[in-house]
C-alpha positions as CSV (number, residue, x, y, z in Angstrom):
1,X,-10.4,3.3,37.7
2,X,-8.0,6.3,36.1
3,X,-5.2,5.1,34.4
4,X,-3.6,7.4,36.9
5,X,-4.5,5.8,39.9
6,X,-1.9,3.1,40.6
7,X,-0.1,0.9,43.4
8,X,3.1,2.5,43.5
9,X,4.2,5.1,46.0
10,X,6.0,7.8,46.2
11,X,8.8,8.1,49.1
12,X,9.5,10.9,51.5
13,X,12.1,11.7,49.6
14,X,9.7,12.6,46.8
15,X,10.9,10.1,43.4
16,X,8.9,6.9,42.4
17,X,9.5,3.4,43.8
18,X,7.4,0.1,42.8
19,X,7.1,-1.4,39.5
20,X,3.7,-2.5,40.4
21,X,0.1,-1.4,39.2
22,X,-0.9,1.2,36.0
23,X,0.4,4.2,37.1
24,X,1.3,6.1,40.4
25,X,-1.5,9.1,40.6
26,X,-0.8,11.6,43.8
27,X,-0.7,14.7,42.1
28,X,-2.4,13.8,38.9
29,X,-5.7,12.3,40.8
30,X,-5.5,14.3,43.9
31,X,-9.2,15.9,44.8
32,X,-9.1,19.0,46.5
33,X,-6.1,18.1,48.7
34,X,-4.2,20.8,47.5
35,X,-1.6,18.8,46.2
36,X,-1.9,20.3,42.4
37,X,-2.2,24.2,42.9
38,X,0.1,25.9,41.9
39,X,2.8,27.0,44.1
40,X,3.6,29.9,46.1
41,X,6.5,32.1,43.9
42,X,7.7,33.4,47.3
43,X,9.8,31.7,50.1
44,X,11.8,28.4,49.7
45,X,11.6,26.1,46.8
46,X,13.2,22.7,46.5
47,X,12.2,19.4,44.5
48,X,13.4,16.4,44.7
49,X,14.2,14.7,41.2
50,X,14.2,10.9,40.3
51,X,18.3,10.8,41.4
52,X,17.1,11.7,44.6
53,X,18.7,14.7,44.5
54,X,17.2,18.0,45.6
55,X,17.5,21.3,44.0
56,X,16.6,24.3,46.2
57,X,16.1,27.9,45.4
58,X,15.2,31.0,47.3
59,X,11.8,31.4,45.3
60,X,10.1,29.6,43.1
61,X,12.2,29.5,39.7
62,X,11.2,31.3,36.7
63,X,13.7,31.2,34.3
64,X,13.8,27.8,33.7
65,X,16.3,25.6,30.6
66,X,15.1,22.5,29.6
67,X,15.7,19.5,27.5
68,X,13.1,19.3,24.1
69,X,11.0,16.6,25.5
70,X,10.9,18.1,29.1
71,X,10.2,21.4,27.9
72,X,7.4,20.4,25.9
73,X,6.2,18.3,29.0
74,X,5.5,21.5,31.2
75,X,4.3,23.4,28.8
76,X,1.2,22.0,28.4
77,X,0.6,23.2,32.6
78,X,1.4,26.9,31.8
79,X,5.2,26.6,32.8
80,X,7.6,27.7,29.8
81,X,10.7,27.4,29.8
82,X,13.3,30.5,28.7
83,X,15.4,28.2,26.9
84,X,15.4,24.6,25.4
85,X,18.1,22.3,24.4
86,X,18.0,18.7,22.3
87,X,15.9,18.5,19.2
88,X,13.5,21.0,18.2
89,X,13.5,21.7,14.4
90,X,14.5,20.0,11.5
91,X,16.6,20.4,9.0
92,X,14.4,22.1,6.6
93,X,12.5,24.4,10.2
94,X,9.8,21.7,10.8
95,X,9.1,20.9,14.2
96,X,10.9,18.1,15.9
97,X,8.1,15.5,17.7
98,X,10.2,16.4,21.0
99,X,8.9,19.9,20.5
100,X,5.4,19.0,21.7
101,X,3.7,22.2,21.4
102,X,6.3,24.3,22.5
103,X,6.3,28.3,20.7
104,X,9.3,27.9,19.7
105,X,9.6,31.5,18.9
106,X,9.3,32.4,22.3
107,X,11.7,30.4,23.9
108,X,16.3,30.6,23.6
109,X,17.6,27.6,21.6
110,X,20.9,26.7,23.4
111,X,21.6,23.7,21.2
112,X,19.2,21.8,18.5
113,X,20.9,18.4,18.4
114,X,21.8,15.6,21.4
115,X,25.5,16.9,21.4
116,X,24.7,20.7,20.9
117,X,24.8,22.6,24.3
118,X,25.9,26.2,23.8
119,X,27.4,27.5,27.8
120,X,27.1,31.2,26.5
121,X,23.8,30.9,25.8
122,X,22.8,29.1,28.6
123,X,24.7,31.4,30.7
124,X,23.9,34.5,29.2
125,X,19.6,33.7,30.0
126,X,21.1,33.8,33.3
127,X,18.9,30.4,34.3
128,X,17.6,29.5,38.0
129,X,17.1,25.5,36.8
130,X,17.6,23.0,34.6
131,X,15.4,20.3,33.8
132,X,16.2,17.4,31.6
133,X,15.8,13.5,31.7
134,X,17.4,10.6,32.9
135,X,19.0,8.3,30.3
136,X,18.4,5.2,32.0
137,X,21.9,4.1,31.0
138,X,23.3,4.8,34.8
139,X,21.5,6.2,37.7
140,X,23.2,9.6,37.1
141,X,23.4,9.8,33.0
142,X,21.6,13.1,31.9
143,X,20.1,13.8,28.4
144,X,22.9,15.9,26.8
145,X,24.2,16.8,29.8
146,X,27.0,14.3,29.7
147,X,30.6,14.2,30.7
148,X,31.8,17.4,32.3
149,X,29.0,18.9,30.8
150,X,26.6,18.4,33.8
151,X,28.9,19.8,36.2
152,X,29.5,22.9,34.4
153,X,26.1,23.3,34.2
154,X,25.1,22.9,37.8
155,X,27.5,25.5,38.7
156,X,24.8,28.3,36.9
157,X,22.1,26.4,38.0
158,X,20.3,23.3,40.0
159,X,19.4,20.4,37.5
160,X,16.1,18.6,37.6
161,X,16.5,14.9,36.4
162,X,13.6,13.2,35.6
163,X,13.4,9.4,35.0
164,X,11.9,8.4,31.7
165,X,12.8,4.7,31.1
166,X,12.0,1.5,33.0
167,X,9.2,3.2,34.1
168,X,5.7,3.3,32.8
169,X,4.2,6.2,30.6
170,X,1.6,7.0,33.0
171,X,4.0,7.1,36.6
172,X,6.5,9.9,33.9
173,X,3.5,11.5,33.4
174,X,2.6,12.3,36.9
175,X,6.3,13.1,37.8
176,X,6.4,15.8,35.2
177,X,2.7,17.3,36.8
178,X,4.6,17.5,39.8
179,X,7.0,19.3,39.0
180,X,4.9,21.5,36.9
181,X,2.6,22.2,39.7
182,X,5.7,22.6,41.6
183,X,6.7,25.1,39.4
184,X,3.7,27.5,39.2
185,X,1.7,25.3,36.6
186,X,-1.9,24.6,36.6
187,X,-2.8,20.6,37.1
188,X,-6.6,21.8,37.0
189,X,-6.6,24.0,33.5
190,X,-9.4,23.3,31.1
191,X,-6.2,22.1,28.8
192,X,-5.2,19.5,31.2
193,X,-8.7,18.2,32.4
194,X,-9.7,17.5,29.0
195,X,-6.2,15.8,28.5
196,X,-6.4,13.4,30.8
197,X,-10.0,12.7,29.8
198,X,-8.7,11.7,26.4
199,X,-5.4,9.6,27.9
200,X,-7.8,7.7,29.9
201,X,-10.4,6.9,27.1
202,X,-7.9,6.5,24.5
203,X,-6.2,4.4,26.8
204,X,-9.1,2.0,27.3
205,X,-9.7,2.1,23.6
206,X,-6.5,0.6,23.0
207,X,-7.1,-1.8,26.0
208,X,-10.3,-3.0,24.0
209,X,-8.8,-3.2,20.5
210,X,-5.5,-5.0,21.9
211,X,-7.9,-7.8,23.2
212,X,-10.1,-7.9,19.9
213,X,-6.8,-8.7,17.8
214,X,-5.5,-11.9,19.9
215,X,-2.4,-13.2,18.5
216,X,-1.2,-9.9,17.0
217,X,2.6,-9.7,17.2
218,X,4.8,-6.6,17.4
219,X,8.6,-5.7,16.9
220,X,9.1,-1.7,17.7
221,X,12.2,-0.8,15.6
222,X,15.3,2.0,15.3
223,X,17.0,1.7,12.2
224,X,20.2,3.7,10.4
225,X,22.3,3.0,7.5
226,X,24.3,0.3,9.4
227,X,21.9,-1.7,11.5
228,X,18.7,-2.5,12.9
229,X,17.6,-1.7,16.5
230,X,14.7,-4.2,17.9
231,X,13.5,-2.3,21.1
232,X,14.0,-3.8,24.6
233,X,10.4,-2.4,25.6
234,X,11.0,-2.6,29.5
235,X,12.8,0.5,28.7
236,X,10.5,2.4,27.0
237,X,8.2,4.4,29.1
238,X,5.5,4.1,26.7
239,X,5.9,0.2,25.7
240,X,6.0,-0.6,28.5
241,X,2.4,0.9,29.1
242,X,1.5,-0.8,26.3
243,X,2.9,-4.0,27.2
244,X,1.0,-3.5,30.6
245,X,-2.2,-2.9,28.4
246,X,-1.6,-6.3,26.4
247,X,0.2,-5.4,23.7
248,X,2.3,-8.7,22.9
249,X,5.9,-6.8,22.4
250,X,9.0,-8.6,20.6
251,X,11.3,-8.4,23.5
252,X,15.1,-7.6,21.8
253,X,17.6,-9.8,23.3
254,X,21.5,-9.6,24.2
255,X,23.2,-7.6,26.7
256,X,23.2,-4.2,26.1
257,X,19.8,-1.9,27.2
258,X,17.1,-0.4,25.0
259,X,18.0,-2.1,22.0
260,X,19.1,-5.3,20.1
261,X,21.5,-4.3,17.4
262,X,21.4,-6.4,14.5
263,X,23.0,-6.0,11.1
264,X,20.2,-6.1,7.9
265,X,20.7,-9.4,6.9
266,X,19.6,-9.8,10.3
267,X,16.2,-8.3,9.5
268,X,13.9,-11.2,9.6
269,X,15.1,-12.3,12.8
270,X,12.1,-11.8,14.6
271,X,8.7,-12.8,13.1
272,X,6.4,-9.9,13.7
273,X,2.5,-8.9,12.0
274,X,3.1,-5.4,12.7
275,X,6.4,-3.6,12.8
276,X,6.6,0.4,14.9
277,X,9.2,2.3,13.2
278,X,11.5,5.2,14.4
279,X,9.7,8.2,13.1
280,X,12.7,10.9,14.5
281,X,14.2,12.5,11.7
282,X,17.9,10.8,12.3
283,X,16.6,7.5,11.6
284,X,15.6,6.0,8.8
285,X,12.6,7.4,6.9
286,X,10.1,4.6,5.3
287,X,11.4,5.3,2.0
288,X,14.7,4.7,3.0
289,X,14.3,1.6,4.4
290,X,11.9,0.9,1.2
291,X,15.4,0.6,-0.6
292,X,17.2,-1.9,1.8
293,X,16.4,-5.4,0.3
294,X,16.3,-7.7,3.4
295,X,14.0,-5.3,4.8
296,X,11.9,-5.4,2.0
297,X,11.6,-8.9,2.0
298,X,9.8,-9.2,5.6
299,X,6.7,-10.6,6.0
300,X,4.7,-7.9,8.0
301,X,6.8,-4.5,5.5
302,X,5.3,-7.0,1.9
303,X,2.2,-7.0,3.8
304,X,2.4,-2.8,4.3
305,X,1.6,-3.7,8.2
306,X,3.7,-0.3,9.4
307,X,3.4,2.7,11.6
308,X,5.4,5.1,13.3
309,X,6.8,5.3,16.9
310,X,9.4,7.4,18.2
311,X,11.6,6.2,21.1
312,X,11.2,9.5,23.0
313,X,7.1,9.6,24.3
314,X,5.3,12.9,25.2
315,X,5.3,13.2,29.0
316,X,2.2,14.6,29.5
317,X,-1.5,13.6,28.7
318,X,-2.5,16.5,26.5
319,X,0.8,15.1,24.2
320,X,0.8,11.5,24.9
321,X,-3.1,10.7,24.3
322,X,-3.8,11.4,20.7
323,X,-0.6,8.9,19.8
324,X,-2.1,6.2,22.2
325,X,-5.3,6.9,19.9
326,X,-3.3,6.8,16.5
327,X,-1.7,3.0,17.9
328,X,-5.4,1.9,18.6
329,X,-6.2,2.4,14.9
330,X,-3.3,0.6,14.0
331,X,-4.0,-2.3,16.0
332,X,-7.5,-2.0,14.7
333,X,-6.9,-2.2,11.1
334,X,-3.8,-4.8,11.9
335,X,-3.9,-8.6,10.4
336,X,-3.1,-11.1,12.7
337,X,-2.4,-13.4,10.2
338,X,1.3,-12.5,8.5
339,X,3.4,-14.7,10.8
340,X,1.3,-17.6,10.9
């Protein structure tokens, strides 16, 4: 059975319900029901995002703004964006991981950073919708869009929220092909077959090697100069997948979401074999974490058990499978042994 083929349901209303099952699969599974061609660019358009809220247009938009990660998302399905916003490039031009495979020579930067959101940019691509994500912080919160930001913003155009935590990778996956197919995108390209091919079989792979490495314990980790982050992975779309999939995740306690915040003498806290770190450019690089001693001194870093994660997933399959296969070799070549 697909990974995409799942017990929760989608509403009339169009947004995910159920925490049950591997993934929800309507649009990414659906044979010759019509349900993934591409739509029709005349008459009414409207789509209903994971607020419930539904933004309706004339004709099918084509000038679309997005967040990094969103962007990146849909482009995979033929649909690309005019503009993006959130991180894109680094400091020295690289690629952000958000990017995805995004040309980013072909599309308007409005803003390269979480609180960088130029209006006269946005305005002046003269934009027919916006799509970004869903914090998970409240119902409402938008990525970057925050404050009276949103507002302004929905006066040029109608946002698309999608909801990317406390959900599982595979049920954000099949919301973004939705609205990809609702946007003109192709759920049935060569690209995309071949994708979800690999997400299924990497998926399985990881399944298998998870079971081969009983007792293997993980903490999944945000760091900067101050403190330590230990994940909360019912937050995370893709830890949660991987929880699912019998990964045995550290589960940060305390009261605030995502994360744990603990200070570095702090950093033994949780006895782990192998530790995920924060691989987006803002946190802390493995080198410069090398040089903070309590780190140093835990049991899985001495023993070199480390690989990256980055707490924003790639929301399609095309994106998302090759770092499901990357975490199977990990787990592969893991010790079980460092906390015993």
């Amino acid at each position: 059975m697909s990974v995409f083929q799942g017990a929760a349901g989608l509403s009339r209303r169009g947004f995910l319900i159920g925490a049950g099952g591997l993934a929800a699969a309507a649009a990414l599974t659906a044979c010759g029901s019509g349900e993934d061609k591409p739509a029709a660019s005349s008459g009414p358009w409207e789509f209903t995002d994971d607020r419930g809220q539904k933004a309706t247009r004339d004709q099918r938009p084509s000038r679309v703004v997005a967040y990094a990660s969103s962007a990146a998302a849909l482009w995979d399905y033929g649909v690309r964006p005019v503009g993006v916003f959130g991180p894109q490039k680094t400091a020295d031009g690289k690629k952000e991981i958000q990017a995805g495979n995004i040309d980013l020579n072909a599309v308007t930067s409005i803003g390269n950073a979480w609180d960088d959101f130029s209006m006269e940019k946005f305005a002046a691509l003269k934009p027919d919708l916006v799509v970004t994500g869903l914090t998970g912080t409240k119902p409402t919160d938008l990525w970057v869009l925050k404050d009276d930001l949103g507002p302004k913003v929905q006066q040029i155009a109608p946002i698309v929220a999608m909801s990317e935590y406390k959900v599982t990778l595979p049920k954000v996956i099949e919301r973004f092909e939705q609205l990809a197919v609702a946007l003109g995108g192709d759920a049935n390209s060569d690209v995309i077959k071949k994708g979800k091919d690999d997400f299924q079989k990497a998926s399985d792979d990881l399944k298998a090697a998870i079971k081969a490495k009983p007792g293997l314990r993980v903490l999944v980790v945000s760091s900067d100069k101050d403190n330590m982050y230990v994940c909360k992975p019912e937050f995370f779309a893709d830890l949660a997948y991987y929880r699912e999939l019998g990964l045995d995740i550290v589960d940060g306690a305390g009261p605030d979401d995502y994360f744990e915040t603990l200070s570095w003498e702090q950093a033994g806290k949780y006895p782990a074999d192998l530790i995920l770190t924060d691989s987006r450019t803002f946190a802390l690089s493995r080198q410069q974490l090398a040089a903070i001693p309590t780190w140093a001194q835990v049991p899985a870093v001495k023993a070199g058990q480390l690989a990256d994660w980055s707490t924003e997933p790639r929301f399609n399959p095309v994106l998302a499978a090759p770092v499901i296969q990357k975490l199977t070799e990990v787990v592969k070549g893991a010790r079980t042994d460092i906390t015993a």
